[in-house]
mmCIF file of the N, C-alpha and C atoms, coordinates in Angstrom:
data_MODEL
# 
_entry.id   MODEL 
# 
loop_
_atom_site.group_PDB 
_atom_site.id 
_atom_site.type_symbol 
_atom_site.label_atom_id 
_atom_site.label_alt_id 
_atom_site.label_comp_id 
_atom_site.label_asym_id 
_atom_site.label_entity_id 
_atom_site.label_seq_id 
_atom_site.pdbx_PDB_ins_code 
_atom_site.Cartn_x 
_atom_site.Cartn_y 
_atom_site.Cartn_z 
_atom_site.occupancy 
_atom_site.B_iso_or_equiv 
_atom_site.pdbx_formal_charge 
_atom_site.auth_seq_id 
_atom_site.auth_comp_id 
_atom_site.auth_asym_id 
_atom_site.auth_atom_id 
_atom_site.pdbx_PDB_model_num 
ATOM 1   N N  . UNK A 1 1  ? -63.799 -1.405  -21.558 1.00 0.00 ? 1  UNK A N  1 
ATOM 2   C CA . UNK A 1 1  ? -63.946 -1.957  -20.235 1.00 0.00 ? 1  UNK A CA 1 
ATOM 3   C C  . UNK A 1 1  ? -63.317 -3.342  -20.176 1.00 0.00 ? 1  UNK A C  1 
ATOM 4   N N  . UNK A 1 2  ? -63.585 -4.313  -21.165 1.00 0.00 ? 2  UNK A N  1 
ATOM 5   C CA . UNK A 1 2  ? -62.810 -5.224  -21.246 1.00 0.00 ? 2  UNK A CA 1 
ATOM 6   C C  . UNK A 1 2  ? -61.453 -5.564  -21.120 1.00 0.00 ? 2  UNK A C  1 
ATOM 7   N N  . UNK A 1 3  ? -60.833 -4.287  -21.881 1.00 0.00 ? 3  UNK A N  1 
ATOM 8   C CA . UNK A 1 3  ? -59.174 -3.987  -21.868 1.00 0.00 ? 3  UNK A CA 1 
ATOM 9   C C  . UNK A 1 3  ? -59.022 -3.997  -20.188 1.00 0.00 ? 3  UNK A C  1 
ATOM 10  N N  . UNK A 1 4  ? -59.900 -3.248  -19.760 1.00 0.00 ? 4  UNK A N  1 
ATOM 11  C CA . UNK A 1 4  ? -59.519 -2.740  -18.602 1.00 0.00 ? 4  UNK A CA 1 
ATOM 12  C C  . UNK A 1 4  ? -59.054 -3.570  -17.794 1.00 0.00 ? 4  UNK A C  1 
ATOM 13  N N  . UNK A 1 5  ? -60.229 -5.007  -17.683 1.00 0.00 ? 5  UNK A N  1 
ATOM 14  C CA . UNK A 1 5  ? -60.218 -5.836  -16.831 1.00 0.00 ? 5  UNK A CA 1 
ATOM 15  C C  . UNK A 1 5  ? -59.376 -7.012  -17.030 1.00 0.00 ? 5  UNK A C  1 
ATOM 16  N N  . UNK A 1 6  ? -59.049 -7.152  -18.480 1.00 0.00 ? 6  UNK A N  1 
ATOM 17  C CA . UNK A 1 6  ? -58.260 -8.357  -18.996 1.00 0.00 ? 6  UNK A CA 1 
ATOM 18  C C  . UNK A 1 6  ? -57.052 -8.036  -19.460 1.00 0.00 ? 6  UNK A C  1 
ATOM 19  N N  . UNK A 1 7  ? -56.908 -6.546  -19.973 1.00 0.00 ? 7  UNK A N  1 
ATOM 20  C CA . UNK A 1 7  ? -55.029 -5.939  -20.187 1.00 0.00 ? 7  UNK A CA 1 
ATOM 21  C C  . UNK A 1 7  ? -54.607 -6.983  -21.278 1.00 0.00 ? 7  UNK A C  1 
ATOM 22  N N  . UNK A 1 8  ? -53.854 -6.987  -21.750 1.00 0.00 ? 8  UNK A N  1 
ATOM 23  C CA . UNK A 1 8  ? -53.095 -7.195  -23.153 1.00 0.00 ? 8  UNK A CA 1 
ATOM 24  C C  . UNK A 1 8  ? -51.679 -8.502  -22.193 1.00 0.00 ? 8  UNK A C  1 
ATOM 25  N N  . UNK A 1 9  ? -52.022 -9.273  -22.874 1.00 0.00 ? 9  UNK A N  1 
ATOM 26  C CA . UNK A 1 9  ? -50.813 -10.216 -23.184 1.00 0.00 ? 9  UNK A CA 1 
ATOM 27  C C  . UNK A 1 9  ? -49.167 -9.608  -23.287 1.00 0.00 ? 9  UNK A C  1 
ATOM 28  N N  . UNK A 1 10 ? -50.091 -8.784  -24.372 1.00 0.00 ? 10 UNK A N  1 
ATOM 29  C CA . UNK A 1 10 ? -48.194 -7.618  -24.591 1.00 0.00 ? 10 UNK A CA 1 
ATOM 30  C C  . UNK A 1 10 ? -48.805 -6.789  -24.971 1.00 0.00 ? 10 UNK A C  1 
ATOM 31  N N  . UNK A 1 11 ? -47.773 -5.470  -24.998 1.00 0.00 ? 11 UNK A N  1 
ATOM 32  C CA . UNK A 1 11 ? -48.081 -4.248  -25.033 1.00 0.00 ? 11 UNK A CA 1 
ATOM 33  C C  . UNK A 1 11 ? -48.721 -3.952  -26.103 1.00 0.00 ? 11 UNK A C  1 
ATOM 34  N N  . UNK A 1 12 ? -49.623 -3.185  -26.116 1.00 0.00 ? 12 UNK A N  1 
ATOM 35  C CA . UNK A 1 12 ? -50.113 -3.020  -27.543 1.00 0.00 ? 12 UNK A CA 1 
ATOM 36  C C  . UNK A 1 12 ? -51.671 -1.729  -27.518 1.00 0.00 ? 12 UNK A C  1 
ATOM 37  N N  . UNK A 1 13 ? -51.455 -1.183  -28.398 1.00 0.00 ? 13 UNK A N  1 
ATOM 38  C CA . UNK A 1 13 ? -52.880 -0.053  -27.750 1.00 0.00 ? 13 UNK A CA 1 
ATOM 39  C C  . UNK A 1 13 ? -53.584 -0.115  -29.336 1.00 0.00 ? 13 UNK A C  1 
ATOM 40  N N  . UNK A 1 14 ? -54.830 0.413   -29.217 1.00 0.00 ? 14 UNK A N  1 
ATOM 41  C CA . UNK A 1 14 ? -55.545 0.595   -30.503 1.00 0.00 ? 14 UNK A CA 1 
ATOM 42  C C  . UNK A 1 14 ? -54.818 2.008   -30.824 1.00 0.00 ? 14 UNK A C  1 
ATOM 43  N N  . UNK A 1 15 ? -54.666 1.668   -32.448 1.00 0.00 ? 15 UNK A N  1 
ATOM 44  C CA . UNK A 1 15 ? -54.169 2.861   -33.191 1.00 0.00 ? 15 UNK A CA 1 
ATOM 45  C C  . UNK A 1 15 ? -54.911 3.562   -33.612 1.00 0.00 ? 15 UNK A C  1 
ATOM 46  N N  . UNK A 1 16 ? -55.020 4.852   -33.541 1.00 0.00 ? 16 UNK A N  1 
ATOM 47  C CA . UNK A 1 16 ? -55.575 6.196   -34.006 1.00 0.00 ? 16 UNK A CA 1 
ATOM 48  C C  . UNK A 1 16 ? -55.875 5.822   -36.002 1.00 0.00 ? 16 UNK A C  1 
ATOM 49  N N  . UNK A 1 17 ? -54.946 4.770   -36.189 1.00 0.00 ? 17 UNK A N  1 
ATOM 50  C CA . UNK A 1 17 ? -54.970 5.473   -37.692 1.00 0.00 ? 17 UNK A CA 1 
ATOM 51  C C  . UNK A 1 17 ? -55.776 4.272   -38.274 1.00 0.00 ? 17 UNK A C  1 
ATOM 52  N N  . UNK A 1 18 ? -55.754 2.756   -37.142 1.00 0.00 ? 18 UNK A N  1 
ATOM 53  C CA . UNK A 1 18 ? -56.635 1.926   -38.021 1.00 0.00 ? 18 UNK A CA 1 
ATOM 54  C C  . UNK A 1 18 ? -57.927 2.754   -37.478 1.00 0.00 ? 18 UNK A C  1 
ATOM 55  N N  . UNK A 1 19 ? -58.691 3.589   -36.467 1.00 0.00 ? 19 UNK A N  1 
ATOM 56  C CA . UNK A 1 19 ? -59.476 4.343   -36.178 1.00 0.00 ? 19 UNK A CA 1 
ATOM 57  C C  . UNK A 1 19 ? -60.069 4.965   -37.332 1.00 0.00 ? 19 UNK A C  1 
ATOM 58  N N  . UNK A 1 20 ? -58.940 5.644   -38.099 1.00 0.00 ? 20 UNK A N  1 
ATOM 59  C CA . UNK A 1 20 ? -59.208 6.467   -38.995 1.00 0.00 ? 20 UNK A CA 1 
ATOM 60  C C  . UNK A 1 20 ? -59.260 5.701   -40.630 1.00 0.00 ? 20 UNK A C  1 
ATOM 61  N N  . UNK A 1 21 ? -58.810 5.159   -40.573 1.00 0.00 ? 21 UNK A N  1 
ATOM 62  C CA . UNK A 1 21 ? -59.152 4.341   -41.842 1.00 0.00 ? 21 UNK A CA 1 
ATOM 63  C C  . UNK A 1 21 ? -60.397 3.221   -42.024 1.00 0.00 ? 21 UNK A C  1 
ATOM 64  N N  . UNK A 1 22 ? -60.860 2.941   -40.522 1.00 0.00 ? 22 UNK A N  1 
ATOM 65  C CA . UNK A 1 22 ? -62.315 2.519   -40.686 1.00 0.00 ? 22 UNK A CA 1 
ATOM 66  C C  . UNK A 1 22 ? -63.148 3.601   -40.725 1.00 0.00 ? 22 UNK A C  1 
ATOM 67  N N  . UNK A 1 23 ? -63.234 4.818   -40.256 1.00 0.00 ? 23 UNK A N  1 
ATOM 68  C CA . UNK A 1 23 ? -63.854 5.949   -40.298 1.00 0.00 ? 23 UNK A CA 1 
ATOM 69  C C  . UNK A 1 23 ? -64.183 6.441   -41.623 1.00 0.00 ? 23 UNK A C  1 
ATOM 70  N N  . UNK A 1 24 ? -62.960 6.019   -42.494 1.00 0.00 ? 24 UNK A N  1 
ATOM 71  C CA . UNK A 1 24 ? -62.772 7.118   -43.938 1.00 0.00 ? 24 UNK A CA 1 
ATOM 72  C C  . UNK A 1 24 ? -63.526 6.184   -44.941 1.00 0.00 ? 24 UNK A C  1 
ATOM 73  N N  . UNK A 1 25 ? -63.723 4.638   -44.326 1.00 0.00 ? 25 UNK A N  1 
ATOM 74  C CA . UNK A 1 25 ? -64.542 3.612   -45.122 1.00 0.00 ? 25 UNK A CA 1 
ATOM 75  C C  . UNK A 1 25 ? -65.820 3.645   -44.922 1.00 0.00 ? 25 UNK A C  1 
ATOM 76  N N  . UNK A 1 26 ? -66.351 3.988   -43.560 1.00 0.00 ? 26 UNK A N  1 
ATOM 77  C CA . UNK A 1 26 ? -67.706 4.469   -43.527 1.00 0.00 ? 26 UNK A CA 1 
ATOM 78  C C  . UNK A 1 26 ? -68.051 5.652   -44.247 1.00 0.00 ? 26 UNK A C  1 
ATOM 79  N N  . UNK A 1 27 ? -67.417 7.091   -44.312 1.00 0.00 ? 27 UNK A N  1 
ATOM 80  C CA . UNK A 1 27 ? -67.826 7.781   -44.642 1.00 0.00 ? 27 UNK A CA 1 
ATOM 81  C C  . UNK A 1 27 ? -67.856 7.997   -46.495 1.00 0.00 ? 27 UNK A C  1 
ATOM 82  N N  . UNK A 1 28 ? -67.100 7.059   -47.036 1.00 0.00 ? 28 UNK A N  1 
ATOM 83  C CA . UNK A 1 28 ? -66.836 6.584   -48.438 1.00 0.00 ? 28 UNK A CA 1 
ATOM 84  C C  . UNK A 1 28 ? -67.960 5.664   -48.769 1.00 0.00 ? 28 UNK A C  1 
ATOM 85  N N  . UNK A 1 29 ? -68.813 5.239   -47.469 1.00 0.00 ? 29 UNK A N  1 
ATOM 86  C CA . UNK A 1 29 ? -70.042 4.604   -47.832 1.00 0.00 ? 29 UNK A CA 1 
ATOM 87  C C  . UNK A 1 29 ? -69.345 2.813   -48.681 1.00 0.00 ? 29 UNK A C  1 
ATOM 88  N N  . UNK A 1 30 ? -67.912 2.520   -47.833 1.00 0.00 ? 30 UNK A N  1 
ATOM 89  C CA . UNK A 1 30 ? -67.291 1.600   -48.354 1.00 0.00 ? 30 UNK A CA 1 
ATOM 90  C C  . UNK A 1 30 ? -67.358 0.600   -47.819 1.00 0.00 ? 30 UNK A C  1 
ATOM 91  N N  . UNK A 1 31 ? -68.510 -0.215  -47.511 1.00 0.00 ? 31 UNK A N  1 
ATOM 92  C CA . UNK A 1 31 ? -69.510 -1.100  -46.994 1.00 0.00 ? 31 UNK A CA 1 
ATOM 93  C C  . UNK A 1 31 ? -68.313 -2.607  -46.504 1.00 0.00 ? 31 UNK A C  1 
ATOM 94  N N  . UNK A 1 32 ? -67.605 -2.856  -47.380 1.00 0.00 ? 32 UNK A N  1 
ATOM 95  C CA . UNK A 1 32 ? -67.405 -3.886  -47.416 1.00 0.00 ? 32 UNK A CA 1 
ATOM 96  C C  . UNK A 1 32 ? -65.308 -4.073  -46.830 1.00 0.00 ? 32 UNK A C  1 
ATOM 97  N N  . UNK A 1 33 ? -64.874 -2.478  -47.413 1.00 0.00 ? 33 UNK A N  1 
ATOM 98  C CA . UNK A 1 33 ? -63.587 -2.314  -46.490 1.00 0.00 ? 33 UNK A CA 1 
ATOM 99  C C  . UNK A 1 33 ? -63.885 -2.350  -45.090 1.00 0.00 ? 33 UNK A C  1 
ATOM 100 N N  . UNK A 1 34 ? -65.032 -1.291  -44.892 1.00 0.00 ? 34 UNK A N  1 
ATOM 101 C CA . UNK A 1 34 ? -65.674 -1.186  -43.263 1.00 0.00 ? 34 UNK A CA 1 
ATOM 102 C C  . UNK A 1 34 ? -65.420 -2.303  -42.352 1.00 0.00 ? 34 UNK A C  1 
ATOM 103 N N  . UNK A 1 35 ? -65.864 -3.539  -43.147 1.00 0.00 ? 35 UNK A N  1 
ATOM 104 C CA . UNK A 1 35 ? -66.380 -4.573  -42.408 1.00 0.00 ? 35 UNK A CA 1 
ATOM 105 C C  . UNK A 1 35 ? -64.795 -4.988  -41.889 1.00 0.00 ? 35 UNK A C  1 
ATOM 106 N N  . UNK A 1 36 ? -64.482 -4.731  -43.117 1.00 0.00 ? 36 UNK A N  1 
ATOM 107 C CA . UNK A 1 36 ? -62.995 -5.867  -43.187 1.00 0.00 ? 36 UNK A CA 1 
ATOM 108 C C  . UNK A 1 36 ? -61.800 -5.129  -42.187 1.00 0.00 ? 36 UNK A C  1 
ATOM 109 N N  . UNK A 1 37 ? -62.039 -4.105  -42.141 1.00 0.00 ? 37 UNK A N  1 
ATOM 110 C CA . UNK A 1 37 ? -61.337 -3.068  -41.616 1.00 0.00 ? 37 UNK A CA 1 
ATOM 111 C C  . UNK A 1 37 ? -61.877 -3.212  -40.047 1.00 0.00 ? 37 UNK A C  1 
ATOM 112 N N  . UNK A 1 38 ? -62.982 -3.241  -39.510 1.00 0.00 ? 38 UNK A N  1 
ATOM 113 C CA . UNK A 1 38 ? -63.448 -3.411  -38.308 1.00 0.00 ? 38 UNK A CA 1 
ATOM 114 C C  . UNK A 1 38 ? -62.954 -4.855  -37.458 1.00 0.00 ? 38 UNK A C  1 
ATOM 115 N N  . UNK A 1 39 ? -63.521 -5.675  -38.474 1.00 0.00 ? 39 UNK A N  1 
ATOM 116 C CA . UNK A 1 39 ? -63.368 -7.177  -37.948 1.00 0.00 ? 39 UNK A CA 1 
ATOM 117 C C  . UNK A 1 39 ? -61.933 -7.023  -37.964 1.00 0.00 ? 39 UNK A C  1 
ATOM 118 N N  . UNK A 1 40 ? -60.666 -7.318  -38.745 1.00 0.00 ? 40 UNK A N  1 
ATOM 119 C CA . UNK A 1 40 ? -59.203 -7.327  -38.569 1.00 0.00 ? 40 UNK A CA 1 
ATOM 120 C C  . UNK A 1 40 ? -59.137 -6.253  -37.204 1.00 0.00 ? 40 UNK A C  1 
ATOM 121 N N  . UNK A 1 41 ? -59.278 -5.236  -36.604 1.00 0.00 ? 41 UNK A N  1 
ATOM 122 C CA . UNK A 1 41 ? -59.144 -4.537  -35.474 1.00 0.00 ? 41 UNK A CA 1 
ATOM 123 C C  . UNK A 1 41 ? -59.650 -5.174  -34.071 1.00 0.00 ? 41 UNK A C  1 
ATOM 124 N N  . UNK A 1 42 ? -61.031 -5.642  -34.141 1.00 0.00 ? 42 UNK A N  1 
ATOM 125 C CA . UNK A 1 42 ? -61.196 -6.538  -32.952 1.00 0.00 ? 42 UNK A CA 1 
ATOM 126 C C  . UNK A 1 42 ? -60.400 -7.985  -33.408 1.00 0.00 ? 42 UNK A C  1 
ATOM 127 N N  . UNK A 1 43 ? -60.432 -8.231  -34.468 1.00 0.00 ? 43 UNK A N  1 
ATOM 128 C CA . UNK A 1 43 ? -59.431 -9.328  -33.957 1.00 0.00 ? 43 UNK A CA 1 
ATOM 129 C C  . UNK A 1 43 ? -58.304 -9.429  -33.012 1.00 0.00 ? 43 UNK A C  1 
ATOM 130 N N  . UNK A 1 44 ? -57.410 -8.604  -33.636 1.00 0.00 ? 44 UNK A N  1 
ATOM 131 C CA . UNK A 1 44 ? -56.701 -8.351  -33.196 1.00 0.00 ? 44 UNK A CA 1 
ATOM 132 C C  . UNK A 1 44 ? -56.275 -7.698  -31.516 1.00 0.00 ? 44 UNK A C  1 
ATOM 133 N N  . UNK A 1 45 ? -57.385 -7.128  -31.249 1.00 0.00 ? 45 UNK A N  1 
ATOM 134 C CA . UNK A 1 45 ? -57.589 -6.769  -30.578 1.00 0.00 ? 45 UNK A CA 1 
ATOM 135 C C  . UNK A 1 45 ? -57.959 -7.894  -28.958 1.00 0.00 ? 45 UNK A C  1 
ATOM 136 N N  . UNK A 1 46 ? -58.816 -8.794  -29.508 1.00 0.00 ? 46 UNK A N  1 
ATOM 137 C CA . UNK A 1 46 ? -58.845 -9.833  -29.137 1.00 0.00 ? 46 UNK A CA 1 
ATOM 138 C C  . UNK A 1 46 ? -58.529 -11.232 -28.905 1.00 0.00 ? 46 UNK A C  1 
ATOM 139 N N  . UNK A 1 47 ? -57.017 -11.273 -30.143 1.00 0.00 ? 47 UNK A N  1 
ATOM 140 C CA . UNK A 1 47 ? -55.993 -12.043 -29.840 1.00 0.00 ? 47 UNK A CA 1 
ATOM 141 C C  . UNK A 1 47 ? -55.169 -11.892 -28.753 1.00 0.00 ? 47 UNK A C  1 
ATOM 142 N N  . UNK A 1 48 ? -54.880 -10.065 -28.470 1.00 0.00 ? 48 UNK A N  1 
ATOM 143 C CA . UNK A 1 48 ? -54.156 -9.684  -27.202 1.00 0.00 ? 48 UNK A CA 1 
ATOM 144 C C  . UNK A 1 48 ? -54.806 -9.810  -25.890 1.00 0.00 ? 48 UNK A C  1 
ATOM 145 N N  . UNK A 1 49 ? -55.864 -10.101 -25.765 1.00 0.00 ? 49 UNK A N  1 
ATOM 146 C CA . UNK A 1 49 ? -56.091 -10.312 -24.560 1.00 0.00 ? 49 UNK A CA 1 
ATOM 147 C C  . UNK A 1 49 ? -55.738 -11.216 -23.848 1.00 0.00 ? 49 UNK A C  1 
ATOM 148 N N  . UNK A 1 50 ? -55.800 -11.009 -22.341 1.00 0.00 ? 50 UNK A N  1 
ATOM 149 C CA . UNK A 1 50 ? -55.364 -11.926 -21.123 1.00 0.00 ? 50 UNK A CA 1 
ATOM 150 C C  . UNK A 1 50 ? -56.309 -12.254 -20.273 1.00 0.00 ? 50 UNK A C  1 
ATOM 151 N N  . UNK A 1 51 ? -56.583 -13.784 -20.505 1.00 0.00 ? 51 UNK A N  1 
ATOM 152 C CA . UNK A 1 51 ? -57.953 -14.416 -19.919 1.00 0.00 ? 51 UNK A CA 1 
ATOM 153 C C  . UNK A 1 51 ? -57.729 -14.983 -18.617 1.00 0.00 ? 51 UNK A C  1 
ATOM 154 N N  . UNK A 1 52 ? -56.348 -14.997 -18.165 1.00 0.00 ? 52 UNK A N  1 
ATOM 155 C CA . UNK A 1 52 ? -55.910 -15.841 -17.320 1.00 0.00 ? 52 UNK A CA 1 
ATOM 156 C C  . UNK A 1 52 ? -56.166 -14.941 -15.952 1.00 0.00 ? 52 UNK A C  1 
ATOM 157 N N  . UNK A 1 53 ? -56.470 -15.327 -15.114 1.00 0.00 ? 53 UNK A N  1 
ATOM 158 C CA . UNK A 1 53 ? -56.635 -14.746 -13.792 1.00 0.00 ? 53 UNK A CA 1 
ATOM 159 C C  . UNK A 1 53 ? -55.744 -13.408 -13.307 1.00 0.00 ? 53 UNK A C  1 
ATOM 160 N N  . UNK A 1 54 ? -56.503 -12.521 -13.434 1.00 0.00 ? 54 UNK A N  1 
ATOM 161 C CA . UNK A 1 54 ? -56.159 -10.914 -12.941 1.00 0.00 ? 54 UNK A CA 1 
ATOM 162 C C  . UNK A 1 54 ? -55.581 -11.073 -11.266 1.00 0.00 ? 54 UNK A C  1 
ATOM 163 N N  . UNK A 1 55 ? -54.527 -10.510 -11.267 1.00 0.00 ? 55 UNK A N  1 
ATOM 164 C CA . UNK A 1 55 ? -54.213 -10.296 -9.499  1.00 0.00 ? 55 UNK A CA 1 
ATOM 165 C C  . UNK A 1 55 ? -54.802 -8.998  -9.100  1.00 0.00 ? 55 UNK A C  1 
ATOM 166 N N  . UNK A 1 56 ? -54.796 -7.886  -9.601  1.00 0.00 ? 56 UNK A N  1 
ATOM 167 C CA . UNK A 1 56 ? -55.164 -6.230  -9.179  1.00 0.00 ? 56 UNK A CA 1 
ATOM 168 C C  . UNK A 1 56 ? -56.761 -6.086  -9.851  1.00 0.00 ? 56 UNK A C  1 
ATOM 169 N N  . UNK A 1 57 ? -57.752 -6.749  -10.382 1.00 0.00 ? 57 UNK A N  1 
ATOM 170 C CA . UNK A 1 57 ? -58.753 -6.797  -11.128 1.00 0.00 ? 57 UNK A CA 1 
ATOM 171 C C  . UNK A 1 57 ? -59.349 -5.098  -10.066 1.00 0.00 ? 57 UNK A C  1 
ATOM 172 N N  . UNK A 1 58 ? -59.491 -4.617  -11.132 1.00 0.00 ? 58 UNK A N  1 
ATOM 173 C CA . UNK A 1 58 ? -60.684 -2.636  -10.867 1.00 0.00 ? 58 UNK A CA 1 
ATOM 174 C C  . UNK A 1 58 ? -61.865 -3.249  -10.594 1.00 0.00 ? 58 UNK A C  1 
ATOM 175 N N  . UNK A 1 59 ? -62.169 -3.098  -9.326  1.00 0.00 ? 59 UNK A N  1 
ATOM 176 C CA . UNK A 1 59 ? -63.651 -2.847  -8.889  1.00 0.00 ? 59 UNK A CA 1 
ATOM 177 C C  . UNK A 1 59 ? -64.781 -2.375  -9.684  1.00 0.00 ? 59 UNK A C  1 
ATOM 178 N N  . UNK A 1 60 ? -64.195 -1.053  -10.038 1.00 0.00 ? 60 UNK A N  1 
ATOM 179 C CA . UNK A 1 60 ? -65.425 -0.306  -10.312 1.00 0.00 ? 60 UNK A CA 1 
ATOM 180 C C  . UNK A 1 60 ? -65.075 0.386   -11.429 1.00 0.00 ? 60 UNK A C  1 
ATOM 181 N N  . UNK A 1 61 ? -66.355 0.946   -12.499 1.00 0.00 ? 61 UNK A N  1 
ATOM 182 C CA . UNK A 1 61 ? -65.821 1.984   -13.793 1.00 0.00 ? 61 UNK A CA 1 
ATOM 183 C C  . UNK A 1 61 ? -64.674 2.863   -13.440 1.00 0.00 ? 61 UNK A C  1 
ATOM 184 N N  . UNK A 1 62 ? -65.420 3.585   -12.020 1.00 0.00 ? 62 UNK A N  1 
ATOM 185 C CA . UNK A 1 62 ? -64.261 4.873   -11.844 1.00 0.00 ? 62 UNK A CA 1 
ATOM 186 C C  . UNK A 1 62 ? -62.547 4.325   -11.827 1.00 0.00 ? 62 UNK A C  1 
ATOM 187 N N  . UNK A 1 63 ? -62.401 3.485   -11.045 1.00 0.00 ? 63 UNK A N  1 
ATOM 188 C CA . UNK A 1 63 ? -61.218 3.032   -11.303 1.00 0.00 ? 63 UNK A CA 1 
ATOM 189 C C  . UNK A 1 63 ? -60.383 2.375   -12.536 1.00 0.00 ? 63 UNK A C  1 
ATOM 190 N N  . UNK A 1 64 ? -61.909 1.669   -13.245 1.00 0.00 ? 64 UNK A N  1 
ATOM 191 C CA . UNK A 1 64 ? -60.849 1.530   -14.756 1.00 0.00 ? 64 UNK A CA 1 
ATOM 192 C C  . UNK A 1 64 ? -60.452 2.553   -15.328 1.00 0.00 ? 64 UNK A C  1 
ATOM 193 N N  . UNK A 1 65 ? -61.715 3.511   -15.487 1.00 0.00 ? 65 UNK A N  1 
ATOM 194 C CA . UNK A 1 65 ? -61.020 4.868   -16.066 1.00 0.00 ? 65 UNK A CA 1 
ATOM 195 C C  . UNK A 1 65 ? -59.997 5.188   -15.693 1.00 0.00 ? 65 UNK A C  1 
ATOM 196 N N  . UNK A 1 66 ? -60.018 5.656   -14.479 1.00 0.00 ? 66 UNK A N  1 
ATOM 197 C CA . UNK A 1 66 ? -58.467 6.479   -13.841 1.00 0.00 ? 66 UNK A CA 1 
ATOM 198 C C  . UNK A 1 66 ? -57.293 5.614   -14.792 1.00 0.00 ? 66 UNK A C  1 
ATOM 199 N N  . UNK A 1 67 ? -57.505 4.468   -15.139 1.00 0.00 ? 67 UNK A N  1 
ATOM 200 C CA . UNK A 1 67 ? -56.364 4.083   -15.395 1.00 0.00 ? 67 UNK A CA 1 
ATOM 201 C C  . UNK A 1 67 ? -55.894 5.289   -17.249 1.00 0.00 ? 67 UNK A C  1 
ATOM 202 N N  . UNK A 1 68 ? -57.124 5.133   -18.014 1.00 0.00 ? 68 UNK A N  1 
ATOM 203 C CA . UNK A 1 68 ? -56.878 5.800   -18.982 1.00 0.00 ? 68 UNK A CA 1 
ATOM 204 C C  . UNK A 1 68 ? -56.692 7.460   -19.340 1.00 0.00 ? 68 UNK A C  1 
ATOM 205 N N  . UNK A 1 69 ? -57.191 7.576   -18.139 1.00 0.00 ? 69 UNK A N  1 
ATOM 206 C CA . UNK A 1 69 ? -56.880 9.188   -18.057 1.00 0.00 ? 69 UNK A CA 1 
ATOM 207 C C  . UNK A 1 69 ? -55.401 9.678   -18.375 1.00 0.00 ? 69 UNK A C  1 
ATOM 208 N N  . UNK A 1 70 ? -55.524 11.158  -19.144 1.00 0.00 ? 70 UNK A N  1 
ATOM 209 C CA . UNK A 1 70 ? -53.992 11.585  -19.465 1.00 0.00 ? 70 UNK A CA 1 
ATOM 210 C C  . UNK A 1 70 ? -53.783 12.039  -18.383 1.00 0.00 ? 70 UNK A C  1 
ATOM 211 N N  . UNK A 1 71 ? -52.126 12.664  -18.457 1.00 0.00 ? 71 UNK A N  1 
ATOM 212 C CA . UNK A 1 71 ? -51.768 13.095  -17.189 1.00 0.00 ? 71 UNK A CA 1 
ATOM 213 C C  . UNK A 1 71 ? -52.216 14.775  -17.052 1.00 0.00 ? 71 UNK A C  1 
ATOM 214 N N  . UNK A 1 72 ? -52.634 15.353  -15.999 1.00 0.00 ? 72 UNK A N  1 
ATOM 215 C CA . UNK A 1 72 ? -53.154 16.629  -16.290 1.00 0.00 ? 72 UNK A CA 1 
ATOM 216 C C  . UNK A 1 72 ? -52.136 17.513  -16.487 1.00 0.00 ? 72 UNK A C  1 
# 
């Protein structure tokens, strides 16, 4: 929801595979990649953001979604 409302500085999307490599550290019960692996992703994640005043800011959930929806 955040993405939604604040959008990225520059282009940039969360990757499927850092997804999956924090996934494969939880399930490895790998306590301490987990962490490291999580935190580096919102970082990052949160370096790209754009704090500066939205012109089109989404009203409402339904409309942020629509934005992420695939195409049918």
């Amino acid at each position: 929801v955040i993405i939604a409302f604040y959008g990225y500085k520059q282009l940039m999307y969360c990757s499927s595979d850092e997804h999956m490599q924090i996934l494969n550290a939880i399930r490895q019960k790998d306590e301490s990649s987990a962490e490291r692996l999580i935190v580096e992703h919102l970082t990052l994640i949160e370096q790209s953001l754009d704090f500066d005043e939205a012109e089109d800011v989404p009203t409402s959930l339904v409309d942020i979604f629509k934005e992420f929806r695939s195409p049918s």
